[in-house]
C-alpha positions as a Markdown table, in Angstrom:
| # | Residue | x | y | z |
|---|---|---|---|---|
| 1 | Unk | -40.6 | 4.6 | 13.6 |
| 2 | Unk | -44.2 | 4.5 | 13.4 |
| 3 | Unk | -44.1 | 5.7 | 9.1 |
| 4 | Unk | -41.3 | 3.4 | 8.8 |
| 5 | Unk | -43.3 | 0.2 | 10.2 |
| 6 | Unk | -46.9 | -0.3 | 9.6 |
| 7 | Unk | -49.5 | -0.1 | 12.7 |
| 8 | Unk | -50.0 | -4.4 | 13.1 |
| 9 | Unk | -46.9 | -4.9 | 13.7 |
| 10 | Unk | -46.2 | -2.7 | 16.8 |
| 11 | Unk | -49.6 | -3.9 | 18.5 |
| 12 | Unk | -47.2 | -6.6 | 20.0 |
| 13 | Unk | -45.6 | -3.9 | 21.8 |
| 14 | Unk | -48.7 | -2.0 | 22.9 |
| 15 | Unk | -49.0 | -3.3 | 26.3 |
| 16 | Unk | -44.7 | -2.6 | 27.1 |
| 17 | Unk | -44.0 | -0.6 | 29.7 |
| 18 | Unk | -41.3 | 2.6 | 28.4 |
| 19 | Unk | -38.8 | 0.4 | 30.2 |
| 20 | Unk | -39.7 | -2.8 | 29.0 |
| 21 | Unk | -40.0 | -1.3 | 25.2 |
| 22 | Unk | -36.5 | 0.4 | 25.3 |
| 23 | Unk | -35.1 | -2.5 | 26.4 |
| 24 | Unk | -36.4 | -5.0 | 23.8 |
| 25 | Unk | -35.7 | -2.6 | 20.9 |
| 26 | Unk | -32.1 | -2.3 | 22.9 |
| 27 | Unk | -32.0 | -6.4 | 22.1 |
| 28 | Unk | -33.5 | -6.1 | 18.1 |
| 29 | Unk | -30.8 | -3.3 | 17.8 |
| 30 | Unk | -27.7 | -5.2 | 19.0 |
| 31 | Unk | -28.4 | -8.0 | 16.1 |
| 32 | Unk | -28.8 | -5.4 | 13.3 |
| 33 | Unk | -26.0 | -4.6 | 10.3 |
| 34 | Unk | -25.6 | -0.5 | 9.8 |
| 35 | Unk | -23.8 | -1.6 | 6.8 |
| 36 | Unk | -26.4 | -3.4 | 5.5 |
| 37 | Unk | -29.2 | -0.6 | 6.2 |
| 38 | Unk | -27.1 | 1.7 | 4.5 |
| 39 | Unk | -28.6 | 2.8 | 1.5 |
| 40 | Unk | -25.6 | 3.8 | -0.7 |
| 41 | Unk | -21.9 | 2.7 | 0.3 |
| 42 | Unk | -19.9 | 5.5 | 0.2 |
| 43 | Unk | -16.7 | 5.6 | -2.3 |
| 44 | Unk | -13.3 | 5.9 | -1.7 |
| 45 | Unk | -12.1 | 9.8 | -1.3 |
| 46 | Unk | -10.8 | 11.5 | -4.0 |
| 47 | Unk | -7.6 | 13.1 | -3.9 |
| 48 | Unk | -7.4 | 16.7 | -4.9 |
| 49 | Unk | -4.8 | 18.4 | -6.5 |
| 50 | Unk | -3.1 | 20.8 | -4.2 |
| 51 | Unk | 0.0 | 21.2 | -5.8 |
| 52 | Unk | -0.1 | 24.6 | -7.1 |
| 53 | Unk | 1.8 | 26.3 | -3.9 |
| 54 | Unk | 4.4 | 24.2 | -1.5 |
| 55 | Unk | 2.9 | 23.8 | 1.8 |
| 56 | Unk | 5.6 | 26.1 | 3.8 |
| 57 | Unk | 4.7 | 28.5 | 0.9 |
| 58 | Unk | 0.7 | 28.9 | 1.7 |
| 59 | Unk | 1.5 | 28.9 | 5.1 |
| 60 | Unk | 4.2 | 31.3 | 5.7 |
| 61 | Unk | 3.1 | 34.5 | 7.5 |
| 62 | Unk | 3.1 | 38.1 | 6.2 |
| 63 | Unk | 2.4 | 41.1 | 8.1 |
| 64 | Unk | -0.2 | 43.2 | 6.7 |
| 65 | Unk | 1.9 | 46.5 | 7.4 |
| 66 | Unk | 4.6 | 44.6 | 5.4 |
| 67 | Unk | 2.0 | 43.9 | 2.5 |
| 68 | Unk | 0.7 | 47.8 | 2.3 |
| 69 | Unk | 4.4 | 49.1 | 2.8 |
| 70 | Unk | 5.7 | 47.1 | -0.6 |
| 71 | Unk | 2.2 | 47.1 | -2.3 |
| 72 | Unk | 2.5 | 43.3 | -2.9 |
| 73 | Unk | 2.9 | 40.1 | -1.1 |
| 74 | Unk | 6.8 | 38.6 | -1.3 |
């Protein structure tokens, strides 16, 4: 916090108890916007194309013993 804010203007909070402080920060926090301190609004997702193999097809299950026996995957 300290690199973020300059020295002067935490002097006001110099003479806070640990209590005192985390609950007046608590108080600044509740009025802030995350959207607003974001510093790049993320994008809609792109959809990938998956459409090379059916979905019961890449997840069907083959024994390895099956695999070695035939020498390929059916």
């Amino acid at each position: 916090m300290v690199l973020a804010i300059e020295a002067p203007a935490w002097q006001r909070y110099a003479p806070l108890d640990t209590r005192q402080l985390a609950q007046t920060l608590l108080r600044i926090a509740a009025h802030a916007d995350p959207r607003a301190l974001r510093s790049h609004p993320r994008g809609p997702k792109l959809r990938s194309n998956k459409k090379d193999v059916s979905g019961g097809e890449a997840q069907r299950h083959v024994a390895t013993a099956r695999v070695l026996k035939h020498g390929k995957m059916t």
